[in-house]
C-alpha positions as CSV (number, residue, x, y, z in Angstrom):
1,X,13.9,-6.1,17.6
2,X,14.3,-2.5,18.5
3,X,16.1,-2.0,15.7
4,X,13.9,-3.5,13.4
5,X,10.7,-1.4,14.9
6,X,12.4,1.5,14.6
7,X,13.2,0.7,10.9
8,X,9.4,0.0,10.6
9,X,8.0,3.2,12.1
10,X,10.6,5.2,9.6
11,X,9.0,2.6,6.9
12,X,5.7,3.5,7.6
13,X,6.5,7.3,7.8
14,X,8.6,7.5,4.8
15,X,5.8,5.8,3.1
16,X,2.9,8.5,5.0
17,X,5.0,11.4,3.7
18,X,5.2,9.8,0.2
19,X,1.2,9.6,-0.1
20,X,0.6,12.7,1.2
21,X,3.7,14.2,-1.6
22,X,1.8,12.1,-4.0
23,X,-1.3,13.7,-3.3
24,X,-0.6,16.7,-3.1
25,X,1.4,16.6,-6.8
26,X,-2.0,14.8,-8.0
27,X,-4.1,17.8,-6.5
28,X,-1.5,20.4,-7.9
29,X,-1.5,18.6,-11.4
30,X,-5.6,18.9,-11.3
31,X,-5.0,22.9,-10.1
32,X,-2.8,23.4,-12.8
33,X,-5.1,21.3,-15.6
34,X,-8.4,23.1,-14.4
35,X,-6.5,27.0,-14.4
36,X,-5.0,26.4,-17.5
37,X,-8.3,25.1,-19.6
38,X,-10.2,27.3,-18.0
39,X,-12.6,29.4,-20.5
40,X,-11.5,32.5,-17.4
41,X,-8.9,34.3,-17.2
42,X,-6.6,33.2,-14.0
43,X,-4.5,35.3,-11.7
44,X,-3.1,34.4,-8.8
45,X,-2.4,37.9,-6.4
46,X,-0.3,37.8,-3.9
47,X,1.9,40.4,-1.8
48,X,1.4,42.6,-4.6
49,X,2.8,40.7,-7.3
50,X,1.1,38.4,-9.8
51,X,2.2,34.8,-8.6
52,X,0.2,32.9,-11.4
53,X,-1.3,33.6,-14.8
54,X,-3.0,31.1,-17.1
55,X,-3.0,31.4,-20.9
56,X,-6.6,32.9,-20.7
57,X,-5.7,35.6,-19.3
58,X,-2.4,36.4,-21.3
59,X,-4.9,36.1,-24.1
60,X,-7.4,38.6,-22.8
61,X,-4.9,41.4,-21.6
62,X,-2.2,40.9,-24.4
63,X,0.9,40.9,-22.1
64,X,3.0,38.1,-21.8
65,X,2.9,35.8,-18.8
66,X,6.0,37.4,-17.8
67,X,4.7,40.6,-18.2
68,X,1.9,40.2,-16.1
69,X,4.2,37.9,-13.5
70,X,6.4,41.7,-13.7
71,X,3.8,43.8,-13.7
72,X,4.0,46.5,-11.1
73,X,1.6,48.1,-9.8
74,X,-0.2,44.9,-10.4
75,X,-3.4,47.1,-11.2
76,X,-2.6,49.3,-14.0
77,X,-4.5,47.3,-16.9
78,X,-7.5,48.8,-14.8
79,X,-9.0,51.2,-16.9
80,X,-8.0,54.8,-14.5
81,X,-12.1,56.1,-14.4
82,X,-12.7,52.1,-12.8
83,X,-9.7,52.2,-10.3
84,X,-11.4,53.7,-7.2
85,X,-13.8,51.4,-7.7
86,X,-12.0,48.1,-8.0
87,X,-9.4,49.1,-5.4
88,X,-9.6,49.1,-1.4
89,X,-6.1,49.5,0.1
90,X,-4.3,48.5,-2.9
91,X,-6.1,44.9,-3.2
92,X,-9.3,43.9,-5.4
93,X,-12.3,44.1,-3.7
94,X,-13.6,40.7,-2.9
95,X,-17.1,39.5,-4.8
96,X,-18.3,40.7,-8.2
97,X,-17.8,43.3,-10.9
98,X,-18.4,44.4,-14.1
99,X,-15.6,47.2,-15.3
100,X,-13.0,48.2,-17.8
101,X,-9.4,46.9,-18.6
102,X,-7.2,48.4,-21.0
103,X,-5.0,45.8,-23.0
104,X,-1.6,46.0,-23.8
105,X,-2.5,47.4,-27.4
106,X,-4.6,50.0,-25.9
107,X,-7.8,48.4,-26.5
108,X,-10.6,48.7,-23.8
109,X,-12.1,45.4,-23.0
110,X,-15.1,44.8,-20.6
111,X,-14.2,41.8,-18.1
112,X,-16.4,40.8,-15.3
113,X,-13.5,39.7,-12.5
114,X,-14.8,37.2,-9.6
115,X,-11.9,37.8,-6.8
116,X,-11.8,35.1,-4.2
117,X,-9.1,34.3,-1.1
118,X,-7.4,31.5,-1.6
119,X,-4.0,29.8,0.1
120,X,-0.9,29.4,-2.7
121,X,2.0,27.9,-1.6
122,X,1.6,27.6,2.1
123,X,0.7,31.6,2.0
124,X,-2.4,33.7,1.4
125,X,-3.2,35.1,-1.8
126,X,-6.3,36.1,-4.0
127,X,-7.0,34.6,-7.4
128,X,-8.6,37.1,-10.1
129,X,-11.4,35.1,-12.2
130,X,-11.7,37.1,-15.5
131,X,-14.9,36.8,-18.3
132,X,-14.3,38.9,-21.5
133,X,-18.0,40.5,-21.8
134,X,-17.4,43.0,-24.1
135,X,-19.9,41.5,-26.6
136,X,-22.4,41.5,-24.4
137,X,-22.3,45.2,-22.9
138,X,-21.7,46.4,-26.7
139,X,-25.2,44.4,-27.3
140,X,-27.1,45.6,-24.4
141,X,-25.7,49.0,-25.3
142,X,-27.0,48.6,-28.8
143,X,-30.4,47.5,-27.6
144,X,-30.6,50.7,-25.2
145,X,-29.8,53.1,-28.1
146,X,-32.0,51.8,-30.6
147,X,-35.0,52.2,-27.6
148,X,-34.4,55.8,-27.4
149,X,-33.5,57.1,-30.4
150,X,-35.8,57.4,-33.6
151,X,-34.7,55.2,-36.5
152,X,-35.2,57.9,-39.1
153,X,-33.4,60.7,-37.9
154,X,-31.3,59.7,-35.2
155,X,-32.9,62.3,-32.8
156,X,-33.5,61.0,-29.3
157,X,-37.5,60.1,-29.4
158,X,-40.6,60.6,-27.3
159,X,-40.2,57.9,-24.5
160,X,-36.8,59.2,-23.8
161,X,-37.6,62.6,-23.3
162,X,-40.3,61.5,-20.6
163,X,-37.4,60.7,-18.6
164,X,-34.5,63.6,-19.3
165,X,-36.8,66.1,-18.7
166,X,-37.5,65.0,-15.2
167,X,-33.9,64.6,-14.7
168,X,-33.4,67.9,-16.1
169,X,-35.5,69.9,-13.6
170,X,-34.6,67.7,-10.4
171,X,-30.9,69.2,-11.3
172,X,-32.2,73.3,-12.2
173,X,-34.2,72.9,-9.0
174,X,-31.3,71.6,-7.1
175,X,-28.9,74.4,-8.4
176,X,-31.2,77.1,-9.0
177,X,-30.3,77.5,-12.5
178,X,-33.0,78.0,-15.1
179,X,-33.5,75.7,-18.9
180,X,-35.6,76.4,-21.4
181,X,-38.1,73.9,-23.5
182,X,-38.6,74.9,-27.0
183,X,-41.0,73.3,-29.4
184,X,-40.7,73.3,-33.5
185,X,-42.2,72.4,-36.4
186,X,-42.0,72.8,-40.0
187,X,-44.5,75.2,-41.7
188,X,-45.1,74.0,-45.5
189,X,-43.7,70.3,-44.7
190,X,-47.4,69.0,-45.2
191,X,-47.3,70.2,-49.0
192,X,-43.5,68.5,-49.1
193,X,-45.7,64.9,-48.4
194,X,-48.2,65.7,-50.9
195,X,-46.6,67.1,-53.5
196,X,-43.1,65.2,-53.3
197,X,-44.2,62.1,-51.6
198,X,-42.8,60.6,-48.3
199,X,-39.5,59.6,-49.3
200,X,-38.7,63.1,-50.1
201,X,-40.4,64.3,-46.6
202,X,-38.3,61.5,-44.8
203,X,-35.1,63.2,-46.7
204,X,-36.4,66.8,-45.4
205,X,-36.7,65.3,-41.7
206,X,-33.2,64.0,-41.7
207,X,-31.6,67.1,-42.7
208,X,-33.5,69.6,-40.4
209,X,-32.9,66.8,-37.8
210,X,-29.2,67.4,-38.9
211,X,-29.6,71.2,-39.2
212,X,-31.1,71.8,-35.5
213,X,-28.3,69.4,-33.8
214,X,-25.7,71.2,-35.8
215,X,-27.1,74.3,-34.1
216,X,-27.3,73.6,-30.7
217,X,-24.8,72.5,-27.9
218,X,-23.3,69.3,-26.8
219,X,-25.4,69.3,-23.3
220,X,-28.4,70.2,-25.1
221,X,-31.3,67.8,-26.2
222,X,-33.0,67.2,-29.6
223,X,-35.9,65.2,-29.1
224,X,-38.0,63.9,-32.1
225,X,-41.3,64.5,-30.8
226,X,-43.6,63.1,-33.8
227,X,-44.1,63.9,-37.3
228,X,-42.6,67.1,-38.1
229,X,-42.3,68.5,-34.2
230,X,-39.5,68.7,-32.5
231,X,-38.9,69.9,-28.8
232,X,-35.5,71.2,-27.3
233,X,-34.4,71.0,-23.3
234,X,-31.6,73.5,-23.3
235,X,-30.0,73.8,-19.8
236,X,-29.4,77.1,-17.9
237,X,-30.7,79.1,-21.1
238,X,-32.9,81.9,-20.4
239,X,-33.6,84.8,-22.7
240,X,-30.5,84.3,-24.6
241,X,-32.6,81.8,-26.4
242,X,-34.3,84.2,-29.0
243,X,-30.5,83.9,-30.7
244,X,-30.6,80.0,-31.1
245,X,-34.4,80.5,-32.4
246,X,-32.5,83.6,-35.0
247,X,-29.9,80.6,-35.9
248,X,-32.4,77.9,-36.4
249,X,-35.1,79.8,-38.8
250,X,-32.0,81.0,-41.0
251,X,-31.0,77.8,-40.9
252,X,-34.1,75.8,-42.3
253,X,-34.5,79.0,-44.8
254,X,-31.4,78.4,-45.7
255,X,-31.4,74.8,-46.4
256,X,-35.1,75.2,-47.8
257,X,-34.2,78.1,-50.5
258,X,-31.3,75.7,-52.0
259,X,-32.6,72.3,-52.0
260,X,-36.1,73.2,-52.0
261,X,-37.2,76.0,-54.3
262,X,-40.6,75.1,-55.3
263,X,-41.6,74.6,-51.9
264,X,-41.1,77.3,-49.2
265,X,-40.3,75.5,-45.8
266,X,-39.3,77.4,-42.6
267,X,-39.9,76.4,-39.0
268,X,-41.8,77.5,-36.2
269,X,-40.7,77.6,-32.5
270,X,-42.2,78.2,-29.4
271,X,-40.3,78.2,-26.1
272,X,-40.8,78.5,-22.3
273,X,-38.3,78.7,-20.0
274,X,-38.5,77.3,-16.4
275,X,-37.4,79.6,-13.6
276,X,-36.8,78.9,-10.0
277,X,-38.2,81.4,-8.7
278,X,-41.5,81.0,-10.3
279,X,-40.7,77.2,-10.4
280,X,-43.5,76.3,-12.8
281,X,-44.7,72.6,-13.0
282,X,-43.8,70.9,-16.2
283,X,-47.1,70.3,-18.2
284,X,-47.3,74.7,-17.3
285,X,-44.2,75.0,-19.2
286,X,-45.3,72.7,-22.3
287,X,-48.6,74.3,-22.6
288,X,-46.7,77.7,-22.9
289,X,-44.3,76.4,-25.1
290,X,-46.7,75.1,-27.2
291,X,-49.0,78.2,-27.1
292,X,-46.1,80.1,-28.3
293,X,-45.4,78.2,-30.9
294,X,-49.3,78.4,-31.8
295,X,-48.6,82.3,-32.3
296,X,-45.8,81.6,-34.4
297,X,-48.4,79.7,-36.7
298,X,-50.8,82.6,-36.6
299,X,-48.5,84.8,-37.6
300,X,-47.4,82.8,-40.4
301,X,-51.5,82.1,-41.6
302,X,-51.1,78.5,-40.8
303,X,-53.9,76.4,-39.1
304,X,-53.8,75.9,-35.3
């Protein structure tokens, strides 16, 4: 009878350790089914290495699976500018982002990686959760150019100027460096309208637009600011600005003598420049610019 209860209790645990294997493959096969249909990217982290990687994410990065399972450091399809970032200590830090990846071709991709602990085979690990948005930021990127720049010419427009040039003085106050604000318009671009029609003054627009960015600096701004006026925030420029206004009224001329010679245009600028010393409020520094400009008018015979 011993014998036979012992044979029993083996029974019985033979049979325990079956329905617990059992379960465990079942659980394993459903890991397996739900990482590899997954519309995410999958990546399994552990001691350094890539332990898993699902067909997702082969497909969003362009390395093999045994690429990425060889892949060392694990972190390098990080885009560098998003690597302090992402890392802490060498792992992905836990929660949410939104940053760049750089495929195997060389392509920069947007992904939005979820990063959550996890246990994988018996040790710990993290899984990487990766979302391809890339069409979404190139939208939303879209959608914010197209709100601040001014469909005809390109220029930045009114409302974003609002905003960049209270940035702009925040940072001359901070380092004590003067900019200058310069406001243009065309003389003789009313008679362009009326004698030419508006297509023909839209074409004029475009190229001075083209002709003032051409003659300014990468850090300054061009700001459509409504009809035919422009205005300029040039940082740390102070009276060297009398040579831009030189460039930009040959310029026009120029332009105006070849492809306009029925119709003198030029331009008229005023400009003010801010100064911390004096540290003149901003609607001071538009009202001088603009009175400026005003004598430029006079000078010319033009109308206020």
């Amino acid at each position: 009878m011993r014998q036979l209860e012992a044979l029993a209790a083996m029974t019985a645990i033979a049979l325990e350790g079956a329905r617990v294997l059992e379960l465990l493959q079942e659980r394993y096969q459903f890991f397996l089914f739900l990482a590899e249909k997954a519309i995410s990217g999958v990546l399994i982290l552990q001691e350094g290495r890539f332990r898993y990687a699902n067909d997702r994410a082969v497909e969003l990065l362009g390395y093999s699976r045994d690429e990425l399972l060889a892949m060392v450091p694990w972190w390098q399809f990080i885009h560098p500018e998003e690597r302090a970032l992402f890392l802490q200590d060498g792992q992905p830090a836990p929660g949410d982002l939104e940053i760049r990846a750089i495929r195997k071709d060389g392509a920069v991709v947007w992904l939005k990686i979820q990063v959550h602990d996890l246990v994988f085979r018996g040790r710990p690990a993290r899984s990487l959760q990766l979302y391809d948005i890339s069409e979404r930021v190139l939208t939303e990127r879209l959608l914010k150019e197209r709100a601040i720049r001014d469909p005809l010419t390109g220029l930045l427009n009114r409302y974003y100027f609002e905003e960049a040039i209270q940035n702009e003085l925040r940072r001359s106050q901070r380092y004590r460096r003067p900019f200058t604000l310069m406001m243009a318009d065309l003389a003789g671009f009313k008679r362009v309208n009326d004698l030419l029609g508006h297509q023909e003054g839209d074409r004029v627009l475009r190229e001075v637009a083209r002709l003032i960015q051409a003659q300014v600096r990468q850090s300054d701004l061009v700001i459509r600011y409504g009809g035919d006026e422009f205005l300029l925030v040039l940082p740390e420029t102070g009276s060297q600005v009398e040579t831009l206004v030189r460039r930009l009224k040959r310029a026009v001329e120029e332009w105006a003598r070849e492809n306009l010679p029925e119709l003198p245009l030029g331009i008229d600028i005023g400009w003010a420049t801010w100064d911390p010393l004096t540290n003149p409020p901003l609607p001071e520094l538009l009202k001088a610019a603009d009175a400026h400009m005003y004598e430029e008018k006079k000078g010319r015979g033009r109308p206020p």
